[in-house]
Backbone as CSV, one residue per row, in Angstrom:
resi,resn,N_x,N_y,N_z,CA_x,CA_y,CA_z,C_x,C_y,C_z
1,UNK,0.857,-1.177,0.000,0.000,0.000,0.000,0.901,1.238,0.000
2,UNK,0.821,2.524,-1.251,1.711,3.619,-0.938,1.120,4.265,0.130
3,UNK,1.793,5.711,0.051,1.825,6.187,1.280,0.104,6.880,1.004
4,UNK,-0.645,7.314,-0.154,-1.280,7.944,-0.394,-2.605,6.662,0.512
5,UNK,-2.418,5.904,-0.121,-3.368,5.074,0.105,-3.858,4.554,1.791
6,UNK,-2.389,4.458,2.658,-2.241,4.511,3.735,-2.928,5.434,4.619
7,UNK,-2.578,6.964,4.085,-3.482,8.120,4.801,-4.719,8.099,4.646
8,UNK,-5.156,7.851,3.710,-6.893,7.052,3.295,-7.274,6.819,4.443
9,UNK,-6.631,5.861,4.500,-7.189,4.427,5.525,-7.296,5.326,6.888
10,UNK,-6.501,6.162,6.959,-6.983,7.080,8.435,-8.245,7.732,8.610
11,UNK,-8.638,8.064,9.899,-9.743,8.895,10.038,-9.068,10.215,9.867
12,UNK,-10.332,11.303,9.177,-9.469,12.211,9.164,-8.641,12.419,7.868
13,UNK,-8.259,11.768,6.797,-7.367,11.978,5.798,-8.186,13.204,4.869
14,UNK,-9.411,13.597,4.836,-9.482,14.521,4.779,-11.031,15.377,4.846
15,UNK,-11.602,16.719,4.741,-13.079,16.885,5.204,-13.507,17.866,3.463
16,UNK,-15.047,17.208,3.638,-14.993,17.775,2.477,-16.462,18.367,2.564
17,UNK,-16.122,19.625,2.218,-17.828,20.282,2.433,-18.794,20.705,1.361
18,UNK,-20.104,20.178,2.124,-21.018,19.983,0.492,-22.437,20.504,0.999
19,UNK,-23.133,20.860,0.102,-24.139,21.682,-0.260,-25.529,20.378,-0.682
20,UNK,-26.577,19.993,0.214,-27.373,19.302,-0.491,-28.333,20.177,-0.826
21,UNK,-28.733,20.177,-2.452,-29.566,21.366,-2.972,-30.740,20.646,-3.659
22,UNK,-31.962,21.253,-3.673,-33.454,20.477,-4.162,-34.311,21.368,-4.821
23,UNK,-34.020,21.058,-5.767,-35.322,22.270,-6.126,-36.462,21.852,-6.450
24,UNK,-37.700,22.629,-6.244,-38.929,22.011,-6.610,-39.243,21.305,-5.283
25,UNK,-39.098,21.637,-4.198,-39.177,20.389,-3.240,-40.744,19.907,-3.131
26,UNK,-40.901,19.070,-3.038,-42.256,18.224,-2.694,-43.187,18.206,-4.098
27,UNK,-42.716,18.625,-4.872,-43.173,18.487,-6.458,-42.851,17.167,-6.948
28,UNK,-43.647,16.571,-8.175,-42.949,15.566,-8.908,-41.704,16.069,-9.523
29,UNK,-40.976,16.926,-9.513,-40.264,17.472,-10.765,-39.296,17.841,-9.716
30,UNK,-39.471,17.467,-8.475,-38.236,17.854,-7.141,-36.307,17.112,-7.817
31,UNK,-35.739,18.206,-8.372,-34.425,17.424,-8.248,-33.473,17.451,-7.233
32,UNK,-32.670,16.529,-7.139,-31.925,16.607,-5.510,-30.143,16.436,-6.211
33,UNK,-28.991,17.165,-5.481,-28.031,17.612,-6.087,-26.853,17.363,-4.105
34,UNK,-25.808,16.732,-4.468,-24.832,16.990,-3.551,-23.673,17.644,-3.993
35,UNK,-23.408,18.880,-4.062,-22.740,19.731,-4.367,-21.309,19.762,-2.969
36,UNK,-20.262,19.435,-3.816,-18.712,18.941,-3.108,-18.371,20.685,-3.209
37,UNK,-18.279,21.592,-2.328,-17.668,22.577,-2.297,-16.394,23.164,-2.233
38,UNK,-15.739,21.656,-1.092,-14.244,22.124,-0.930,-13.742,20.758,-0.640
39,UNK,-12.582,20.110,-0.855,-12.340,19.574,-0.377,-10.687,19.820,0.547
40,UNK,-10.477,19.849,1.735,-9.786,19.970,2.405,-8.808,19.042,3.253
41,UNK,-7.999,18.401,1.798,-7.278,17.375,2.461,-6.582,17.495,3.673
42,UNK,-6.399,16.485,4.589,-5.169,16.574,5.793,-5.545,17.884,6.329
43,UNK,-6.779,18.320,6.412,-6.914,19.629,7.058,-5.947,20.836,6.663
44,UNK,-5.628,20.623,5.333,-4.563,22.185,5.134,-5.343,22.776,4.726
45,UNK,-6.642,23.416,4.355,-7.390,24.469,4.430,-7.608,24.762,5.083
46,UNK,-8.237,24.408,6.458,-9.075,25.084,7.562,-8.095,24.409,8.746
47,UNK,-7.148,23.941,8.700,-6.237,23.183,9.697,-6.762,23.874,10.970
48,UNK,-6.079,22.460,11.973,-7.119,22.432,13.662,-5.695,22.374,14.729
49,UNK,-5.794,22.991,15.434,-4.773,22.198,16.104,-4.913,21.295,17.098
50,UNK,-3.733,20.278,17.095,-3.955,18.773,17.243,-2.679,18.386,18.233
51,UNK,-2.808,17.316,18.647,-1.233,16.577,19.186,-0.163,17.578,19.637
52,UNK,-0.763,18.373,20.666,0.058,19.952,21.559,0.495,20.779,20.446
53,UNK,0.300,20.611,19.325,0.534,21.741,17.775,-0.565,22.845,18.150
54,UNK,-0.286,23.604,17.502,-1.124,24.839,17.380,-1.584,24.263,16.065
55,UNK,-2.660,25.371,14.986,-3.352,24.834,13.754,-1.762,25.192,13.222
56,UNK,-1.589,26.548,13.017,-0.142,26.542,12.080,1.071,25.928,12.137
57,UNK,1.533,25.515,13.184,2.453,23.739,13.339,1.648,22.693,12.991
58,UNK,1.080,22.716,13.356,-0.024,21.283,12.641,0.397,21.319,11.515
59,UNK,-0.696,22.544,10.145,-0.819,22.366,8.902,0.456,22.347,8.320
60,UNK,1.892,23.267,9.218,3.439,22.858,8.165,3.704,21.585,8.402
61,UNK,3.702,21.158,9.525,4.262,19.493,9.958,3.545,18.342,9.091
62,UNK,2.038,18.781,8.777,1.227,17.444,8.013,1.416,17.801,6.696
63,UNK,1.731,19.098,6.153,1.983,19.587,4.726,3.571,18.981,4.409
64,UNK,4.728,19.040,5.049,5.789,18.244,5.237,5.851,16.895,5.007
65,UNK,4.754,16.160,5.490,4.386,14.898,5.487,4.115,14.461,4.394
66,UNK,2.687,15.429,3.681,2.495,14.688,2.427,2.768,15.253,1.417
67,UNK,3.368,16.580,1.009,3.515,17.789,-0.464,4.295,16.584,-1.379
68,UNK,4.956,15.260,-1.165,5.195,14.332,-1.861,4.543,13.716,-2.856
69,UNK,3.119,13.132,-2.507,1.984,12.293,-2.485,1.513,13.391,-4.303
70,UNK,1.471,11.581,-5.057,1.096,12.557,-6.208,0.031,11.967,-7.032
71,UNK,-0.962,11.424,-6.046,-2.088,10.552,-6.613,-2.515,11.797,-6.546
72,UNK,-4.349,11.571,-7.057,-5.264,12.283,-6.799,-6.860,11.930,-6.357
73,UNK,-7.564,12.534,-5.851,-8.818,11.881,-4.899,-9.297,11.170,-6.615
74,UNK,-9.401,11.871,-7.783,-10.005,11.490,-8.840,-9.634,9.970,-9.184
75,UNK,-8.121,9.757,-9.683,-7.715,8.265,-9.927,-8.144,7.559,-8.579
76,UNK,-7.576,7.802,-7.127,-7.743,7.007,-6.509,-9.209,6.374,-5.588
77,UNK,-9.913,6.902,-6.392,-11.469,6.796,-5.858,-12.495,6.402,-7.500
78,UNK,-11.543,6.313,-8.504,-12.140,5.970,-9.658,-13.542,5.003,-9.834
79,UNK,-13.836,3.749,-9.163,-14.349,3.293,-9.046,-15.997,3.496,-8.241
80,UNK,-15.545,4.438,-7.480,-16.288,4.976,-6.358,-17.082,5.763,-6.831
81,UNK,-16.485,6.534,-8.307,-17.010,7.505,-8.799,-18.005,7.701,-10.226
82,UNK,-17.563,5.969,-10.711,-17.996,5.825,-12.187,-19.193,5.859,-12.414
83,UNK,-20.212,5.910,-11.469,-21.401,6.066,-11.629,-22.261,8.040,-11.221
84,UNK,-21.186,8.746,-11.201,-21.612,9.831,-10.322,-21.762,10.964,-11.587
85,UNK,-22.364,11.327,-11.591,-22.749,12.487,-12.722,-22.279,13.614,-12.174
86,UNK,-20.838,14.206,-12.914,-20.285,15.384,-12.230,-21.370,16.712,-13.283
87,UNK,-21.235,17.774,-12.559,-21.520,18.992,-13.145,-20.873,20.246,-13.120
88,UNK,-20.743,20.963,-13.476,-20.070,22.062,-13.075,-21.122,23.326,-12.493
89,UNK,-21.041,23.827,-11.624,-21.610,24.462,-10.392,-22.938,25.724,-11.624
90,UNK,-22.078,25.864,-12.482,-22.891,27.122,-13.888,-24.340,26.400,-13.998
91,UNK,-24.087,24.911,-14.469,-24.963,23.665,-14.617,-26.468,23.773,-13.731
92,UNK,-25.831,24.026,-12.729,-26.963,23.768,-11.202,-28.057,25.005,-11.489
93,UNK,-27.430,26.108,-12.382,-28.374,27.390,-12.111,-28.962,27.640,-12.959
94,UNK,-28.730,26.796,-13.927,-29.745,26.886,-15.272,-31.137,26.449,-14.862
């Protein structure tokens, strides 16, 4: 298992914030949408502090760790994903 795959397997490898959107609600014609807003691997967007770190020792020490790592959530979740109808956010407001 590389290292990418390893951090996976942790809780925590990373948070990702999403938007569930419906329009039309309680209509036949109600569509329903999970909109991925951010995703914030290893907490280097919104980093926390953790393990006597402050957030800004945290996010250099875990950014140290992985700025290596050269998969991506896309290949390595391929499977996970082949059924998911992406859109682009323009899409949603038509």
């Amino acid at each position: 298992m590389d290292n990418y795959a390893m951090q996976l397997t942790r809780r925590g490898a990373f948070r990702a914030f999403l938007i569930y959107a419906i329009s039309n609600p309680g209509s036949d014609k109600a569509k329903n949408w999970l909109v991925v807003v951010l995703f914030d691997p290893y907490h280097l967007v919104f980093p926390v502090a953790q393990e006597k770190q402050t957030k800004d020792e945290f996010m250099v020490s875990t950014f140290k760790r992985v700025k290596d790592y050269n998969e991506t959530y896309e290949n390595y979740f391929k499977e996970e994903f082949r059924n998911v109808q992406f859109l682009d956010v323009a899409d949603l407001l038509n």
